[in-house]
py3Dmol code that shows the C-alpha trace and the ligand (Angstrom):
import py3Dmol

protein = """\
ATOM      1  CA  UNK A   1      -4.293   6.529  39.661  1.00  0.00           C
ATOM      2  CA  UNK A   2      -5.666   9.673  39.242  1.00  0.00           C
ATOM      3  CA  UNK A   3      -7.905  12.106  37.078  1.00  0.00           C
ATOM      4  CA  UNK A   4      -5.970  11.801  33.957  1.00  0.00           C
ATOM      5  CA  UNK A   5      -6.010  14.371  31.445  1.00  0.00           C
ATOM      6  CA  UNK A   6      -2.725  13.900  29.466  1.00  0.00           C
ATOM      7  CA  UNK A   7      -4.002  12.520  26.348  1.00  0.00           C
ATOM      8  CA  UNK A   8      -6.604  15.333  26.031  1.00  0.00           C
ATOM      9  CA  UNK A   9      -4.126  17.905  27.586  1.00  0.00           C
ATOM     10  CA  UNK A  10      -0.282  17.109  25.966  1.00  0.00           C
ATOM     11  CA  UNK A  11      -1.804  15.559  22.439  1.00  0.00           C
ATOM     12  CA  UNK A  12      -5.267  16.294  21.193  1.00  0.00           C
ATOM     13  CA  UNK A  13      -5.172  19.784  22.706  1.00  0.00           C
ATOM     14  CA  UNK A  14      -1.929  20.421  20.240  1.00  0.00           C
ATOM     15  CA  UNK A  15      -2.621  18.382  17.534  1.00  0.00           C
ATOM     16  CA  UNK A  16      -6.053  20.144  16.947  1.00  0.00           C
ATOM     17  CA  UNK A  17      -4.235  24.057  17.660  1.00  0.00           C
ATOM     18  CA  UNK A  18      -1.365  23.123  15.219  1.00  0.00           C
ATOM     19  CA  UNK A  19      -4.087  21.179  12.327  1.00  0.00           C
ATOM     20  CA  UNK A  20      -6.020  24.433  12.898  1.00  0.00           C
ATOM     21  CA  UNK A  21      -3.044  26.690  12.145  1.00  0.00           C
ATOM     22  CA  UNK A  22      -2.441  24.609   9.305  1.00  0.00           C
ATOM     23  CA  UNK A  23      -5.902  24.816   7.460  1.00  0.00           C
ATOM     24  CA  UNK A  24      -6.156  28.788   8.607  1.00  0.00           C
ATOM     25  CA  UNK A  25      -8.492  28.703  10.943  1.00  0.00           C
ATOM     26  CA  UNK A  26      -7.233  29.408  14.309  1.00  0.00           C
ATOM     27  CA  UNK A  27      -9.674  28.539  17.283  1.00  0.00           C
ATOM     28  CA  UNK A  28     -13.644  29.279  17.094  1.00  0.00           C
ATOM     29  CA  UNK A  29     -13.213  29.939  13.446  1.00  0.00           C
ATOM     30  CA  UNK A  30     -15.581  28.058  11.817  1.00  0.00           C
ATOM     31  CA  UNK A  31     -13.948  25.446   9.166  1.00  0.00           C
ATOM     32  CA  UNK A  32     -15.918  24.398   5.855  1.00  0.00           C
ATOM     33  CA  UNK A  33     -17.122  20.898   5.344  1.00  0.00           C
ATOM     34  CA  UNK A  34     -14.735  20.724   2.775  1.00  0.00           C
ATOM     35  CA  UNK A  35     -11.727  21.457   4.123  1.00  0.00           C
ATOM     36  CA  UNK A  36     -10.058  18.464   6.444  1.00  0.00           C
ATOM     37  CA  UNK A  37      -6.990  16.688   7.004  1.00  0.00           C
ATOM     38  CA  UNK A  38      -6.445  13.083   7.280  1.00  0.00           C
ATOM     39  CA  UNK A  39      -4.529  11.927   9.746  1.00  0.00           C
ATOM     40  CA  UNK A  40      -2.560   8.725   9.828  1.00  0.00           C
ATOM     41  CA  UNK A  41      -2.768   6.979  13.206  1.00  0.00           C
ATOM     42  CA  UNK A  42      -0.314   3.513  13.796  1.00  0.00           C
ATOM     43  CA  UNK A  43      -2.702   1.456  15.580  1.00  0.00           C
ATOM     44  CA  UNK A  44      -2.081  -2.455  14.221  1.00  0.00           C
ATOM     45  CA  UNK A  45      -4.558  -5.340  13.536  1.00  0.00           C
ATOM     46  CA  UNK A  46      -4.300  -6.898  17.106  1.00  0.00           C
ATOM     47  CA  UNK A  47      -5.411  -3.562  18.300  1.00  0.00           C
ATOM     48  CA  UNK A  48      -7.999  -2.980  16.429  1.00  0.00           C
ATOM     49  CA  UNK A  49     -10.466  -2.383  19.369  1.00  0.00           C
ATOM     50  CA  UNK A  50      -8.465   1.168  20.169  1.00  0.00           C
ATOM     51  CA  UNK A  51      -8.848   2.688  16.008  1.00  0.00           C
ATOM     52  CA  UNK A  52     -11.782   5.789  16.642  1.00  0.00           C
ATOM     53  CA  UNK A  53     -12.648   8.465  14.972  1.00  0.00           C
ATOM     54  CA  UNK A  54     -11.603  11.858  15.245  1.00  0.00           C
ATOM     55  CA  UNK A  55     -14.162  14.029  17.534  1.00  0.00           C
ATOM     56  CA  UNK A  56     -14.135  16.869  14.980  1.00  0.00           C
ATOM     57  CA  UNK A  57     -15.229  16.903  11.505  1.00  0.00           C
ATOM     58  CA  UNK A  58     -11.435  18.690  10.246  1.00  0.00           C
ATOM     59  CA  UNK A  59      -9.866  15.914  11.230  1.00  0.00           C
ATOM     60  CA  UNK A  60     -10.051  12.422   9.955  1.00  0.00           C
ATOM     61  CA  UNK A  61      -8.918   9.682  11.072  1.00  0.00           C
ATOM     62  CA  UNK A  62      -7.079   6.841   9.330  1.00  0.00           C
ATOM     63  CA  UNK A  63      -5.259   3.583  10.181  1.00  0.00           C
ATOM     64  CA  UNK A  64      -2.636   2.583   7.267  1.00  0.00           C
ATOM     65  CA  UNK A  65      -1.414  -0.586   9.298  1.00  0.00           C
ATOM     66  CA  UNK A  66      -5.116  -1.708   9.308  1.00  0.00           C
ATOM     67  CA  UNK A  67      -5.688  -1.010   6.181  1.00  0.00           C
ATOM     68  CA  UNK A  68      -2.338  -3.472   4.813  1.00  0.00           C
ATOM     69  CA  UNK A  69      -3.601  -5.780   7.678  1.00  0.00           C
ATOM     70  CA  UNK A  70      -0.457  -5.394   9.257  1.00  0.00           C
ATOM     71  CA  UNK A  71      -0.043  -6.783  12.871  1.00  0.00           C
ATOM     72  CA  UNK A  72       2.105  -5.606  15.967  1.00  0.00           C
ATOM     73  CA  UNK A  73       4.546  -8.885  14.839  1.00  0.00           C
ATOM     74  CA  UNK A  74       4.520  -6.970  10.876  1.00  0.00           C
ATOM     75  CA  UNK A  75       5.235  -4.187  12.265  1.00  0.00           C
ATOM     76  CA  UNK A  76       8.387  -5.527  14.108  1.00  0.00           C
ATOM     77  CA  UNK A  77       9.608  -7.578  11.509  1.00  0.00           C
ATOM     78  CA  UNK A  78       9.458  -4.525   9.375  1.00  0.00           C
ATOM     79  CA  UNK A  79      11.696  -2.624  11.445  1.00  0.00           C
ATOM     80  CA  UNK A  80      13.952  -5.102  12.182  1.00  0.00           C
ATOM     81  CA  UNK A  81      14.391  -5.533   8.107  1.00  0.00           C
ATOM     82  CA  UNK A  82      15.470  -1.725   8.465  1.00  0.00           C
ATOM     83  CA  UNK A  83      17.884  -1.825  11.517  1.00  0.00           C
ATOM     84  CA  UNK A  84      15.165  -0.582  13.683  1.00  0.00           C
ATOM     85  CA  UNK A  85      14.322  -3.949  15.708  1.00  0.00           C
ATOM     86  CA  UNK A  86      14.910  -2.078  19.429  1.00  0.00           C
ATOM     87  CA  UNK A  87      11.894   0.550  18.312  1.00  0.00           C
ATOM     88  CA  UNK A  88      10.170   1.039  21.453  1.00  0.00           C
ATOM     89  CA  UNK A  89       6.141   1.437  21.727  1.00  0.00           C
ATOM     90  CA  UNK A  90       5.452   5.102  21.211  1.00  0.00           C
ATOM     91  CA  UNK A  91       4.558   7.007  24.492  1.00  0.00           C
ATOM     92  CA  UNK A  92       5.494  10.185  26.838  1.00  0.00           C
ATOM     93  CA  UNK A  93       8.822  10.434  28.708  1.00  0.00           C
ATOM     94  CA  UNK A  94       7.881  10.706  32.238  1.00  0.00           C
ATOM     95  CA  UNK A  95       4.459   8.463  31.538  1.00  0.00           C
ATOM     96  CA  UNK A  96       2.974   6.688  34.980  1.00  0.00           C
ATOM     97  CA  UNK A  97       1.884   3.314  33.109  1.00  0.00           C
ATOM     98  CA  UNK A  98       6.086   2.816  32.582  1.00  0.00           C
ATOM     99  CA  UNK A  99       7.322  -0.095  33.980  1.00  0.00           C
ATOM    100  CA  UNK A 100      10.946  -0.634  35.974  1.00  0.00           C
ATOM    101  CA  UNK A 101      12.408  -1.442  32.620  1.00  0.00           C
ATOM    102  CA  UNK A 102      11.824   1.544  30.480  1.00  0.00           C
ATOM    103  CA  UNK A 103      12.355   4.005  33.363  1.00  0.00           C
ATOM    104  CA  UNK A 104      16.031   2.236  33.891  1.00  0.00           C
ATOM    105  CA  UNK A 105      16.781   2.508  30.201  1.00  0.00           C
ATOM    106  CA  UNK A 106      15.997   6.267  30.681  1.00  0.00           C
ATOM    107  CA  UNK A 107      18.295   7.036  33.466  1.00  0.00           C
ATOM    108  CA  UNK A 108      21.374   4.652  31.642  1.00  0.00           C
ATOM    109  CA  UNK A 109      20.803   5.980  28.318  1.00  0.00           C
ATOM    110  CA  UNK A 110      19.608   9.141  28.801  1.00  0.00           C
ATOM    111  CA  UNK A 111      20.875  11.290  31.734  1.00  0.00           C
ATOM    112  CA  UNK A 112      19.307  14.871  30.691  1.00  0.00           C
ATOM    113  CA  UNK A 113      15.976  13.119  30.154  1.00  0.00           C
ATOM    114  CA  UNK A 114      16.096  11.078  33.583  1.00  0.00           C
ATOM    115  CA  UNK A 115      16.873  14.806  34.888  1.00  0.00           C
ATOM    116  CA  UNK A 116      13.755  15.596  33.360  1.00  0.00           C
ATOM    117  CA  UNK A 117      11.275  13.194  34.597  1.00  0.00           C
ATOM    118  CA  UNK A 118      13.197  13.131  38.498  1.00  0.00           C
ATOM    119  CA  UNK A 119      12.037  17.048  38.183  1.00  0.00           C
ATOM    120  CA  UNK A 120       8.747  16.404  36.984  1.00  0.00           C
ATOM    121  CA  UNK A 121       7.743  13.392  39.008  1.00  0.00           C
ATOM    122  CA  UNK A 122       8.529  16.063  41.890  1.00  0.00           C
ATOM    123  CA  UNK A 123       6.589  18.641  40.500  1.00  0.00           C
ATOM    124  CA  UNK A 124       3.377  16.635  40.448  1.00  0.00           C
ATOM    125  CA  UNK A 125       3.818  15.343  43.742  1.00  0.00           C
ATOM    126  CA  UNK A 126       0.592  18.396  45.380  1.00  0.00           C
ATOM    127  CA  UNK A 127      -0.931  17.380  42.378  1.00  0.00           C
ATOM    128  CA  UNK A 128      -3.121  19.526  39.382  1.00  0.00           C
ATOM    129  CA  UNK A 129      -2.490  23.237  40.356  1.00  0.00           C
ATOM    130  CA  UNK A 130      -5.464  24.116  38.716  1.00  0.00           C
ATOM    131  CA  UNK A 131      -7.248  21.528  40.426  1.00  0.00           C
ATOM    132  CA  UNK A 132      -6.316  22.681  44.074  1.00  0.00           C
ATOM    133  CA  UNK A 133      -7.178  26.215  43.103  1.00  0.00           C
ATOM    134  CA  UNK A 134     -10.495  25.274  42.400  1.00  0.00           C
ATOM    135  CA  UNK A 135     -11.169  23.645  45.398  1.00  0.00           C
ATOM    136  CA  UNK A 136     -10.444  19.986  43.884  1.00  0.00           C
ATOM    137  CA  UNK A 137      -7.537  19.495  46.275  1.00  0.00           C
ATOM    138  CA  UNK A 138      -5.290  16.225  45.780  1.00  0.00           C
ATOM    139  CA  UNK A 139      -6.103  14.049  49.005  1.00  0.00           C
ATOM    140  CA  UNK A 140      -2.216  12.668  49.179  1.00  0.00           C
ATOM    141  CA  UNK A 141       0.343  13.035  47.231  1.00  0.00           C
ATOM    142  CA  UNK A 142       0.818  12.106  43.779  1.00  0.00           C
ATOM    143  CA  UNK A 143       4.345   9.614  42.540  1.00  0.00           C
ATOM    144  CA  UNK A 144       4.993   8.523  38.794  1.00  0.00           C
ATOM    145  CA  UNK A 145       6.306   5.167  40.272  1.00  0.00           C
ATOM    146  CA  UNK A 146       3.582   2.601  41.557  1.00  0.00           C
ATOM    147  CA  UNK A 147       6.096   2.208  44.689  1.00  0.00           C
ATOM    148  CA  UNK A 148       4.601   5.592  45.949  1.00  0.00           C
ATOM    149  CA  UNK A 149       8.438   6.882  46.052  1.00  0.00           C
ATOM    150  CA  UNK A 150      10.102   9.594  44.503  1.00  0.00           C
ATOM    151  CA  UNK A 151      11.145   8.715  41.290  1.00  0.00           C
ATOM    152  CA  UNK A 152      15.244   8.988  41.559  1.00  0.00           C
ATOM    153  CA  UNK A 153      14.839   6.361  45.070  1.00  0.00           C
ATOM    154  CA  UNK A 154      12.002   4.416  43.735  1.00  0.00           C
ATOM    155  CA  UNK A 155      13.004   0.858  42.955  1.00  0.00           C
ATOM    156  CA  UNK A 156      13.483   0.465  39.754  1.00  0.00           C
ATOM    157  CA  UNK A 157      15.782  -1.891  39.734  1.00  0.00           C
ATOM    158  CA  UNK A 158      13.656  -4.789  41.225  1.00  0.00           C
ATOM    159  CA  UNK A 159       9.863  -5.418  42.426  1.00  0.00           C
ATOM    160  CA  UNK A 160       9.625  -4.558  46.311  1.00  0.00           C
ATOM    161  CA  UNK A 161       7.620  -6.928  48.540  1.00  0.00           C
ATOM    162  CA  UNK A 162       5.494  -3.622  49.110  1.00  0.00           C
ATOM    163  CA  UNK A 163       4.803  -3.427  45.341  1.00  0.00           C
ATOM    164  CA  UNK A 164       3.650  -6.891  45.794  1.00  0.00           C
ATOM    165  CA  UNK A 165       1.967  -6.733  48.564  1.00  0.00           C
ATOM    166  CA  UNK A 166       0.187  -4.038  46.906  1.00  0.00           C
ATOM    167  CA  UNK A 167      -0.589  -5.772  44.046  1.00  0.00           C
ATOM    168  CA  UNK A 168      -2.571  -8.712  45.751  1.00  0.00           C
ATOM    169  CA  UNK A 169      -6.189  -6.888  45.823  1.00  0.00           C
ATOM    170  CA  UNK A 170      -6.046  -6.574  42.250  1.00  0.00           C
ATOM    171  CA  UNK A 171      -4.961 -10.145  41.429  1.00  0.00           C
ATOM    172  CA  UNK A 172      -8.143 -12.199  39.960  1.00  0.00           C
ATOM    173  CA  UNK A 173      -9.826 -10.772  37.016  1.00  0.00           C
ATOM    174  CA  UNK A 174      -7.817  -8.274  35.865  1.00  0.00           C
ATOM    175  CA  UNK A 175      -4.342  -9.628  36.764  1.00  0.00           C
ATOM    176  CA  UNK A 176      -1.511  -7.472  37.473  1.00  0.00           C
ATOM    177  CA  UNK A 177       1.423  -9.507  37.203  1.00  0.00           C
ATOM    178  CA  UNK A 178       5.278  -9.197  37.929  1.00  0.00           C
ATOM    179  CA  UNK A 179       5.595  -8.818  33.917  1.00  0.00           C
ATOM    180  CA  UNK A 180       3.714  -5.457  34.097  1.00  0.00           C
ATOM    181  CA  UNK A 181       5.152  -4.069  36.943  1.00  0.00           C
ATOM    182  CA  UNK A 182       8.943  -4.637  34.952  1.00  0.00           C
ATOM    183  CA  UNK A 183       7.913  -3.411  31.232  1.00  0.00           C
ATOM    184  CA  UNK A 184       4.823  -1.306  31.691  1.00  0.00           C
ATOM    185  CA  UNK A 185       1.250  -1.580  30.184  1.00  0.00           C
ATOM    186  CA  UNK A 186       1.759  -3.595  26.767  1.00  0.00           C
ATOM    187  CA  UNK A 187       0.084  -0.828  24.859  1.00  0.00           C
ATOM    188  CA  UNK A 188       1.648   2.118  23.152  1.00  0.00           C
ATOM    189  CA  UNK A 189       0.079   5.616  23.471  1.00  0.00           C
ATOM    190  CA  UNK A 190      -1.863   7.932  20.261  1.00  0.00           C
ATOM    191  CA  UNK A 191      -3.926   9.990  20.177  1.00  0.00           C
ATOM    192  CA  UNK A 192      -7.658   8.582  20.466  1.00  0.00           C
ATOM    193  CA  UNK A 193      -6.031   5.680  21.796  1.00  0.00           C
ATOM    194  CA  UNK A 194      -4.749   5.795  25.287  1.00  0.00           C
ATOM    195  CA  UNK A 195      -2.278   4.278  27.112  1.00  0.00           C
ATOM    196  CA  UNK A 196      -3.687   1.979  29.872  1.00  0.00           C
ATOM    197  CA  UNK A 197      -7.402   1.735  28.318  1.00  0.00           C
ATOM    198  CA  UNK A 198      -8.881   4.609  30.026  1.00  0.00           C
ATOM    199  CA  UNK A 199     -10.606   7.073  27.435  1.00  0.00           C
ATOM    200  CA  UNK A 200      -8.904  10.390  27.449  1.00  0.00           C
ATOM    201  CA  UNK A 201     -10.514  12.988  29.536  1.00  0.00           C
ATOM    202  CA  UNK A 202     -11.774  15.711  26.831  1.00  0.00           C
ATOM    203  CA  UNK A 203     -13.913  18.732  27.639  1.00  0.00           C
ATOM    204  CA  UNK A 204     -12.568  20.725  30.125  1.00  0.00           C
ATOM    205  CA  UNK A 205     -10.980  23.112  28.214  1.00  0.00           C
ATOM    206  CA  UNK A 206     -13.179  23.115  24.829  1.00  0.00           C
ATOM    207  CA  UNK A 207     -10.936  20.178  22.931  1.00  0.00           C
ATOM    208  CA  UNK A 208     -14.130  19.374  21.172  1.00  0.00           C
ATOM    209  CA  UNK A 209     -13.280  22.652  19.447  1.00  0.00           C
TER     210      UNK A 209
END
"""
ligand_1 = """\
8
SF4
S 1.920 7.866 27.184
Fe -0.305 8.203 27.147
S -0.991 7.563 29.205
Fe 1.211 7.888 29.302
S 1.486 10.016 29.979
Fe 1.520 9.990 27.746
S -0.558 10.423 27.117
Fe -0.629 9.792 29.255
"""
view = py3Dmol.view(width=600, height=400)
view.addModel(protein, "pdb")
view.setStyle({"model": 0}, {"cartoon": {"style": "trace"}})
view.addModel(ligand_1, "xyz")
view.setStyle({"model": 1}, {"stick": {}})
view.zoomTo()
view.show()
């Protein structure tokens, strides 16, 4: 895994432009005390860990689902009262913490947005552009899939003995296990909340802003 700057870069980068456009006050405009929005953010009970504040006093941050005390089994039941049991946790399409099952129920439910991610799992394979302008080359080459192959031949379909073997350094405390490699990190993605647990890389481009 690489530098990862997709929360900061796809999310709280255009959340804060468009709540800015909202309230009138386009970027480096100063914004009263007064003026705010509140923004809801899904993040249940059992996750209660990942709920932060917003980094910016025109935004604040709150958690209905905590609030009613609602868990990620509430949540589902919920849904499933609606007709909306098969609701999948909220994240981006071409996301690197997938696992084999939600990229296969891309490419056989969804053939324009497997075209998608096949085009932009090659895109990233040299890496941050910006990055290797700047001197901050990519040592290797950079795959959604954990198999290290492109992502229309990776193997989605089942776990490799490479995958495995690959796997076996990280076994003990933090256990990798044949469940995660087939349905992906268990947590969704939000904003202030990443996918995967790592906090979302913010200031290289002024998000504090
Ligand atoms: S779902 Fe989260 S971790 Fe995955 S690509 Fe999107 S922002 Fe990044």
């Amino acid at each position: 895994m690489t530098r990862r700057q997709c929360t900061g870069e796809y999310k709280i980068k255009p959340i804060k432009k468009a709540v800015r456009k909202l309230l009138g006050y386009p970027y480096r405009a100063r914004i009263p005390k007064d003026i705010f929005v509140e923004q809801w953010v899904g993040i249940s009970t059992d996750e209660f860990h990942r709920a932060k504040d917003s980094d910016v006093k025109y935004m604040r941050n709150r958690h209905p689902l905590i609030d009613m005390n609602w868990s990620r089994g509430d949540c589902v039941k919920y849904l499933t009262s609606l007709g909306l049991a098969d609701t999948p946790k909220s994240s981006c399409l071409g996301c690197p913490f997938h696992g084999n099952a939600q990229w296969r129920h891309i490419r056989d439910t969804s053939p324009e947005e497997w075209t998608d991610v096949v085009a932009f799992d090659a895109a990233i394979r040299q890496g941050n552009a910006r990055a290797n302008a700047t001197g901050n080359r990519l040592l290797g080459q950079a795959f959604l899939h954990r198999s290290r192959v492109p992502l229309d031949q990776a193997p989605i379909d089942h776990v490799t003995a490479a995958e495995w073997a690959a796997l076996q350094p990280q076994l003990g405390e933090e256990q990798v296990d044949v469940a995660e490699l087939e349905q992906g990190v268990s947590d969704g993605c939000s904003p202030w909340a990443c996918r995967g647990g790592v906090e979302p890389v913010q200031d290289d481009f002024g998000l504090a802003s």
